[in-house]
N, C-alpha and C positions, 0 to 999 in steps of 0.2 A: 622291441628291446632297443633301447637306446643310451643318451645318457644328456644328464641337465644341470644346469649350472645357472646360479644368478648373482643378485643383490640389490637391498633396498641404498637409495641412496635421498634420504630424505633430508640430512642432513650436512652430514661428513662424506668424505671423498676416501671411501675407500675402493674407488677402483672406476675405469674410464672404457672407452671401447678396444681400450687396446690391452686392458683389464679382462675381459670381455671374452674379447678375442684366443687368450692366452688362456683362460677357463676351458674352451670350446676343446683349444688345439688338443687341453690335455686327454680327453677323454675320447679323440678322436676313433680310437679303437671301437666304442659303443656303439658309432653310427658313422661306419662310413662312407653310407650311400648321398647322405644331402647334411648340411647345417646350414643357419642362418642365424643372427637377435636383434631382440628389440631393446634400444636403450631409449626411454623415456623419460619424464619428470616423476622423479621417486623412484623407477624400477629399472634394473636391468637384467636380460632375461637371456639365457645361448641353450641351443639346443644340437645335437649329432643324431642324425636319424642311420637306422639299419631297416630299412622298408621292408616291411612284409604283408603289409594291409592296406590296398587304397594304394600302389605302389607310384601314382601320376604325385604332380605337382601339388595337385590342392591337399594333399596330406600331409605338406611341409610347417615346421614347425618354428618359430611363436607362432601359433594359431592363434586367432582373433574371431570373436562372437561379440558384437554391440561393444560393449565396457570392459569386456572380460578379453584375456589374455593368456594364452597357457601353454608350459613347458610339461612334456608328459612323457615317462618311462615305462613303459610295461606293456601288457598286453587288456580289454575286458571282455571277457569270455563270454555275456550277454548281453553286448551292446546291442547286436540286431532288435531282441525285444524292448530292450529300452528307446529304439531308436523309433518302435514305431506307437511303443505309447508316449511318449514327446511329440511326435507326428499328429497325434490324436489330439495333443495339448495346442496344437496349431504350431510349433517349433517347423522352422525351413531350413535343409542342409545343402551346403555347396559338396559338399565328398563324403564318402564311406566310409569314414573312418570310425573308430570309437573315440578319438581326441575331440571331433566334434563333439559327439556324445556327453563327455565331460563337461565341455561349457556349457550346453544345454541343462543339462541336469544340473549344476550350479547356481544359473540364471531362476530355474523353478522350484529349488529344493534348500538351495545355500549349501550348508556342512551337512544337513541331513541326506545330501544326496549318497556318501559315503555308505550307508543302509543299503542304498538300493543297485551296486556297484559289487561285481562279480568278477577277480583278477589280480593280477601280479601290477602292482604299480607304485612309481614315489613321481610326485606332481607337485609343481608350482604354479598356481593360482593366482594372476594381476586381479583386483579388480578398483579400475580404475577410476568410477565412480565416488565408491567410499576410500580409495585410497586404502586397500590391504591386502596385504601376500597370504595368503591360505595355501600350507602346504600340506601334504599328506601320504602315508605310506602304507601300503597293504598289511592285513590281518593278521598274516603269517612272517611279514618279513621279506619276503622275496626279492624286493627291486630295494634299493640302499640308497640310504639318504642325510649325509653329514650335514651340520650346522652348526652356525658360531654366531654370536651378539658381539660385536667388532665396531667400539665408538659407537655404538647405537644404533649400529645397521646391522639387519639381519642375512647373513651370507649362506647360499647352501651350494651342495655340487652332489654327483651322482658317485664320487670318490673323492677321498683326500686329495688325491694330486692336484685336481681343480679347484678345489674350497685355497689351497695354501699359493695361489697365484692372487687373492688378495693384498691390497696395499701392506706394508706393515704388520702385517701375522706372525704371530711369533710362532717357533716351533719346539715350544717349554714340555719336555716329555714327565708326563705322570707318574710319578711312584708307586700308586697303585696299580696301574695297569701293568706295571713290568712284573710283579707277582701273580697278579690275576691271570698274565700269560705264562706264566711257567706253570701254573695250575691249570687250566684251561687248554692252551696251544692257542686260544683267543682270545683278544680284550674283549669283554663283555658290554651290550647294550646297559646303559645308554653311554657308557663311558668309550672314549677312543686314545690312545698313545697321545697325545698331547690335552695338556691342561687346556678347559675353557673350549674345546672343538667336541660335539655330541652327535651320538646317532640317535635319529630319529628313532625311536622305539615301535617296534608292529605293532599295529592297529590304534597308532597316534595321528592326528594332527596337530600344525601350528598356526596359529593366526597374529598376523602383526600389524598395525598400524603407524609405527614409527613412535610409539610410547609405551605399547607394554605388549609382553609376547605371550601367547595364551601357548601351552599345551597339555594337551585334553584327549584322552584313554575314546573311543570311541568302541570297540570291540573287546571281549577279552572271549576265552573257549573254557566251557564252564561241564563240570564233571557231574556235577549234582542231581540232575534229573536223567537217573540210569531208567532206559528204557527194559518196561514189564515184555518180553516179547520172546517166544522161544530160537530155537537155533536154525530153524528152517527160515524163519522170517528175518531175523539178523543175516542170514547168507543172502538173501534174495532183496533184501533192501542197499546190503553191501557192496551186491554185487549191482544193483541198477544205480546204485549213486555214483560208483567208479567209470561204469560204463556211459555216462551222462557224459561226468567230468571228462572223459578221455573226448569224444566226442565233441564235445563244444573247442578243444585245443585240438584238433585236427583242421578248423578255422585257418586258413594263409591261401596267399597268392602268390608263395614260392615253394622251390622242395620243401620234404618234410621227414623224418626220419628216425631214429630214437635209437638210445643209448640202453645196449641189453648184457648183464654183466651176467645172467645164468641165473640169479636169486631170485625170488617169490616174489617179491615188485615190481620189477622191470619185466619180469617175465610176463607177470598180469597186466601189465601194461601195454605189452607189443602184442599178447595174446588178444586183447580188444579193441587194440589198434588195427590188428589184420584182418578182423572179421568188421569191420564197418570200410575196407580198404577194396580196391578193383583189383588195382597191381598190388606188387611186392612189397614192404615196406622194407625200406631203409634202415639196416640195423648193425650197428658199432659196436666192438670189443675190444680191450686193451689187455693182452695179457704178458706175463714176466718169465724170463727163462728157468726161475726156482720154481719148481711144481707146484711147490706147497703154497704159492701167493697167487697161481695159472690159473683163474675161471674159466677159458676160453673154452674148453672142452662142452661146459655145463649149457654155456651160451648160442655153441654148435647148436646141442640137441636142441634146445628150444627153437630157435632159429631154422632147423629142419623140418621140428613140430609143426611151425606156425608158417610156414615156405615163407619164409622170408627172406630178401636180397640180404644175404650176410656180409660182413668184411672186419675181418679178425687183424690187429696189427701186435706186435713185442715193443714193449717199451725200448725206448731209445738208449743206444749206449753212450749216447753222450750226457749221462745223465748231469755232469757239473756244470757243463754249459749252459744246458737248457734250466738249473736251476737259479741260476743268476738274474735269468732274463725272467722266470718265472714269480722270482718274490719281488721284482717291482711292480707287477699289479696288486698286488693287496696292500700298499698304504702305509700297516701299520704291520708290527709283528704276528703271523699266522702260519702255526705249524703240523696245523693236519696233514700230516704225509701223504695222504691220500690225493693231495692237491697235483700231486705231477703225474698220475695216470687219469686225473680226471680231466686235465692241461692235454694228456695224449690224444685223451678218447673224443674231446671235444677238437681238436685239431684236424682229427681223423673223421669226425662228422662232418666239420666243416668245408671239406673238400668234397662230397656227395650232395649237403642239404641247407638251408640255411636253417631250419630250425628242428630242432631234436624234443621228444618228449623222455622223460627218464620218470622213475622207481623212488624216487626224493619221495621222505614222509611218512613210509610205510612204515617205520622201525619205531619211530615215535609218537605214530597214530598208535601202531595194534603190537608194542611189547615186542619187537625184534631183537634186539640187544642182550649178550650174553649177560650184562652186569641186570639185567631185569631178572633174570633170573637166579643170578648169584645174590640179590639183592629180597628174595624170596626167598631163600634158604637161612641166609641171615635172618630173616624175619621170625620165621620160624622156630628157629633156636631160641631169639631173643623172646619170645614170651613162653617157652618155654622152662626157660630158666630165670628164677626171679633177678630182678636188678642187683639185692647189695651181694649175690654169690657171682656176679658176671663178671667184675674185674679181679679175683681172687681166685677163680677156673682161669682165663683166658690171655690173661696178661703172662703171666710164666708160658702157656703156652704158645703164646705169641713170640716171647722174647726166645724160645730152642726151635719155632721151627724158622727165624728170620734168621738164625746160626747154619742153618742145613743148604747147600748147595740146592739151583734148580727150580726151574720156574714153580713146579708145582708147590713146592714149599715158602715159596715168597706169598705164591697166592694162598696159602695156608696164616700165615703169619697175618697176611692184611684182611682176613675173614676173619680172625680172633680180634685183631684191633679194633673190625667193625663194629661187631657183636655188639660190645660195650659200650657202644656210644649211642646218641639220641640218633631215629632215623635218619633226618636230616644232614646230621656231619656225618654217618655212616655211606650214605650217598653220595656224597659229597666226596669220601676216601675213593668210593669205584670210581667216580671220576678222573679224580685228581693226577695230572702225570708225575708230581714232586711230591715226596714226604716233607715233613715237617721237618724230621732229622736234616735230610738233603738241605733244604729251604737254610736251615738256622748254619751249615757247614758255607753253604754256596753265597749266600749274597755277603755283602761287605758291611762293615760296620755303620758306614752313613746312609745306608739306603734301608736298613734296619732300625735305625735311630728314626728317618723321616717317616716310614710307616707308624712307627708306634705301636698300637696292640691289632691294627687292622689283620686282615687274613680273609681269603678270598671264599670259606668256607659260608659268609656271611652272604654272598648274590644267592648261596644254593639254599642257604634257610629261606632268605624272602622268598623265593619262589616257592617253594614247599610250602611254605604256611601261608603264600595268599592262595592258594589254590583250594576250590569250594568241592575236591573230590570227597565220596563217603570211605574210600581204603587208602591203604600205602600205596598201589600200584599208582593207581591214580594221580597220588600228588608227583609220585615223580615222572609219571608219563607227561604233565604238566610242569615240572620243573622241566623238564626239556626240551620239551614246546616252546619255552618263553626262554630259557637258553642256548644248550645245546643248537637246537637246531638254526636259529636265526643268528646266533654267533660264529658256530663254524660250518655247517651243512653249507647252510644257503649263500653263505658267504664265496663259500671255494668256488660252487658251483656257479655262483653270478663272476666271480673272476676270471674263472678261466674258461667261462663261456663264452664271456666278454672279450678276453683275449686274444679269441678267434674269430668275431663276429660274428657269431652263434647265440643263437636266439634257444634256450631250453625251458618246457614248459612240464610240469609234475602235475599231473591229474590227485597224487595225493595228498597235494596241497590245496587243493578247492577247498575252501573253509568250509561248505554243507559236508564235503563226505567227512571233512576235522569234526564236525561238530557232528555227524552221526556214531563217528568213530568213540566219540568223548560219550557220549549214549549209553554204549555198551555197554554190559558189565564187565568188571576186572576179568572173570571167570572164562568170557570167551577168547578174552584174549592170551594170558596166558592160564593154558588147564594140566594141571598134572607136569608142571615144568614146561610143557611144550610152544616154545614162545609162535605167536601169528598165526596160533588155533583156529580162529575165524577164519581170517586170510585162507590160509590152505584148504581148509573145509569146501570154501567157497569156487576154487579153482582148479578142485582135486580131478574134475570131469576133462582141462581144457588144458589141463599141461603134464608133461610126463610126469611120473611118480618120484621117479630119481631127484627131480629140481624140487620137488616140492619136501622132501623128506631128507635131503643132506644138511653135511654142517655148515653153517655160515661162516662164511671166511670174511666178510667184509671186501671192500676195495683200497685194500693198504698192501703197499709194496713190501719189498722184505730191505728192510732198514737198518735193522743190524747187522747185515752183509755191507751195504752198499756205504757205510760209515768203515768199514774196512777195506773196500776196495776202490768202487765206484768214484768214490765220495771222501777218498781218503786221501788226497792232496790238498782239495777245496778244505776238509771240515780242519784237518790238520793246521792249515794256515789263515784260518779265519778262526779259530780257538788258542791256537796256542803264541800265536804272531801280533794278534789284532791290538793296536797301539791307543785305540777307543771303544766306545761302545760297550762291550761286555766286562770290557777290564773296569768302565767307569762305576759297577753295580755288583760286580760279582770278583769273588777271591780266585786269581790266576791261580796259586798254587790249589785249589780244589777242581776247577777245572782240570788239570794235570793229573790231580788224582783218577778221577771219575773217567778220564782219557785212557791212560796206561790201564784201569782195571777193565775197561771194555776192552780195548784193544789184544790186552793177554786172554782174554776170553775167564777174567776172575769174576765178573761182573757183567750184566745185559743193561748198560745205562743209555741203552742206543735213544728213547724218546726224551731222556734230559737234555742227550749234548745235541739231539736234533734241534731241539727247541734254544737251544745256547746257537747252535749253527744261525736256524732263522732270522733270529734276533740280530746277531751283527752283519749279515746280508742284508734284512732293513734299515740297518744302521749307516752302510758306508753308502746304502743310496739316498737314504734323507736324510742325515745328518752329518755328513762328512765336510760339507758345502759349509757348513757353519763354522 
């Protein structure tokens, strides 16, 4: 795990070694064991290493192979075999590493070597003969990788911070993206918080030559060919794919460790970690002094199941301090709450271990998710009742029980607005943290004007309708594949992993068990409502009964507490004080409103004014300066 930064400079002068230099520094959190770059004719390349593989000198980075040259992030879980059929090919390595690896496979494969490449990574590619930057980013997403066409050069970094020490970069914030995050809690691939700067999208590469920039789909995870195969052999192929996957990232030349929250992932996670283990494994939990958000108990047991070295910590009571310092790693605006005990938990790993495995994937491989299932009920209804009786049932009863105090009755009201709509915006609503209503009260006149008739509901159709699944379940297991999870999951967890220098690696994100998992039919995954049917089936022998059969709490704090106490000086004078930023987009006096009804306890508006909070915290660190 590291972090990489460059640019083409073929032409224009957007940036010098001291350009360079100030890319490196930003990311220095990524790798703070070694950096070095290479500034040549057309390229310039920096890299921060966090050593865990090959941990001597020859696995420092720009690495160099004949013509080739390369900057590289992540981790490739089968370089050994690949290392020793290029061996075979007559290829000679100076060091162990799998960065080696990469140029080799380059050298005899080109962009097709991408195919044969097993791993978390985003790589920058010299090749200095034909003069082109080939870069490229893993399947699922995992390792992150910005880019901008700037005067005609192509700029990348391993984060915003580094991409925007560019010459002359502007810092022009996008109008759509400021929607898409109040919808979301994430700007969406491929777009980013400023105009003209893009995320590499998973399973893309780019190829440039200093006149035109290619980028080209390489992977996609395809639902279509459900495997003919009964429940005995779905468990047992589930379970040797996971247990591969976990295996191969148990690979390092430092501690090792893993993050265990008490849930069915993580838990099958350390459960296969500890049966291929001598010693104890190393395992982390974060929990909160309100019970009802407290996993720690659940995390015990397992952790006792599996004799594991445990070490349980209580979120911090400084929680306003530490979230200041927290939201200038993500760049742009990002308000999965979840991000500051996974900021803990990774903290708390990183004093034990350098690298953690974690439970990442399992909820969007195998139907984990409450709204998978509220999203099957819906379903249900809706073809039960025909179309033109659905808005003449459901609308009235939408509109008495959104009158009725109380969570249960809000979730009532937005299952009747569901109902009615096409699956896709109906999906699109379990998602959504903003109503529409909210949306048309809260933004301001000019930032509704510059939209126009956009609406963020539109990322969640495309990915529903490109997806080749044969059910509902499906398309939106795959709308969240190519959203959700590479938007905000992977995101949080590459930040504040990063932020500790913590290397974390998810067995459930190995693309074969993705693409075993995509195999399945809907049926095993969720049966009779019961979400991660399979999953549990599979591990009902090797974990207690209790973890495998409780309710899923997630790993979210309790936020509507901590906005009235914790959090209630910070949210207070960064909402209602703030002189930019939120005022420049959104109506102060509805903010006020939405404030005083959370606050008297008339309203639970805690994830809107979270996401109003995050936003002007990214705002007075990156756009204050302007």
């Amino acid at each position: 795990m590291c972090g990489i930064a460059g640019f083409t400079h073929f032409q224009s002068d957007v940036g010098d070694l001291s350009t360079l230099e100030k890319m490196g520094n930003a990311i220095f959190h990524r790798g703070p064991d070694a950096g070095d770059s290479f500034f040549a004719q057309g390229i310039a390349l920096t890299h921060r290493r966090l050593s865990i593989i090959d941990l001597s000198e020859a696995g420092i980075q720009p690495m160099h192979y004949g013509d080739l040259v390369i900057v590289f992030n992540g981790e490739i879980y089968n370089y050994p075999q690949l290392k020793q059929q290029l061996l075979e090919l007559g290829h000679a390595f100076k060091s162990n590493t799998d960065t080696e690896i990469l140029l080799a496979l380059y050298q005899e494969y080109g962009t097709d070597m991408l195919a044969k490449i097993n791993g978390m990574f985003a790589f920058a590619l010299w090749d200095k003969k034909q003069q082109t930057l080939f870069i490229a980013r893993d399947r699922l997403g995992k390792k992150p990788l910005y880019y901008t066409l700037h005067q005609g050069e192509l700029c990348f970094a391993s984060e915003l911070k580094a991409l925007l020490k560019i010459n002359n970069l502007k810092k022009d914030v996008r109008d759509e993206a400021i929607y898409d995050f109040m919808a979301y809690q994430y700007v969406p691939d491929p777009k980013t918080i400023f105009n003209d700067i893009y995320k590499l999208e998973p399973g893309h590469y780019l190829l440039f030559d200093g006149k035109q920039l290619q980028n080209k789909q390489y992977w996609d995870i395809s639902f279509k060919g459900t495997t003919a195969i009964d429940e005995q052999q779905s468990q047992r192929l589930l379970k040797e794919s996971l247990q591969r996957a976990t295996a191969q990232r148990l690979m390092s030349d430092v501690p090792l460790g893993a993050f265990l929250s008490g849930g069915i992932d993580s838990s099958a996670v350390v459960s296969l970690m500890q049966s291929q283990q001598v010693e104890p494994v190393t395992t982390c939990s974060i929990g909160f002094k309100q019970k009802q958000f407290n996993e720690t108990e659940f995390a015990v047991q397992v952790a006792t199941h599996c004799q594991t070295n445990h070490v349980c910590y209580q979120a911090s009571n400084r929680i306003a301090d530490d979230l200041q310092n927290i939201a200038h790693f993500f760049d742009e605006p990002f308000a999965d709450p979840s991000l500051l005990p996974t900021y803990y938990v990774a903290n708390l790993a990183r004093q034990k271990v350098t690298v953690a495995l974690a439970g990442d994937g399992g909820d969007e491989m195998l139907a984990g998710y409450e709204k998978y299932r509220i999203d099957a009920i819906e379903g249900k209804i809706r073809d039960k009742i025909p179309a033109s009786l659905r808005r003449p049932v459901f609308t009235p009863l939408a509109s008495l029980f959104s009158k009725l105090p109380g969570k249960i009755s809000k979730k009532a009201a937005t299952l009747c607005h569901s109902i009615q709509n096409d699956p896709a915006d109906a999906f699109y609503q379990s998602n959504a943290q903003i109503t529409d209503q909210q949306w048309q009260v809260l933004a301001n006149d000019r930032l509704k004007e510059a939209l126009g008739s956009y609406h963020p509901k539109t990322l969640t159709r495309q990915a529903y309708y490109s997806s080749d699944a044969p059910d509902h379940l499906g398309k939106i297991l795959y709308t969240d594949i190519k959203t959700y999870l590479p938007g905000d999951i992977l995101v949080k967890v590459d930040r504040m992993s990063m932020a500790n220098s913590l290397e974390v690696r998810a067995p459930m994100l190995d693309y074969q068990f993705a693409e075993l998992c995509a195999s399945l039919p809907s049926e095993l995954k969720l049966r009779n409502m019961e979400k991660k049917y399979i999953l549990k089936q599979t591990f009902k022998d090797d974990l207690p009964p209790g973890i495998l059969n409780r309710k899923k709490m997630g790993f979210s704090p309790p936020l509507s507490d901590w906005l009235k106490d914790d959090l209630f000086e910070l949210a207070k004078a960064k909402l209602l004080d703030s002189k930019n930023g939120i005022c420049s987009y959104f109506n102060q006096q509805a903010i006020h409103h939405f404030w005083q009804q959370h606050q008297s306890n008339k309203a639970d508006h805690s994830s809107l004014l979270w996401s109003l909070l995050m936003f002007q915290l990214w705002w007075d660190d990156y756009m204050e300066e302007q």
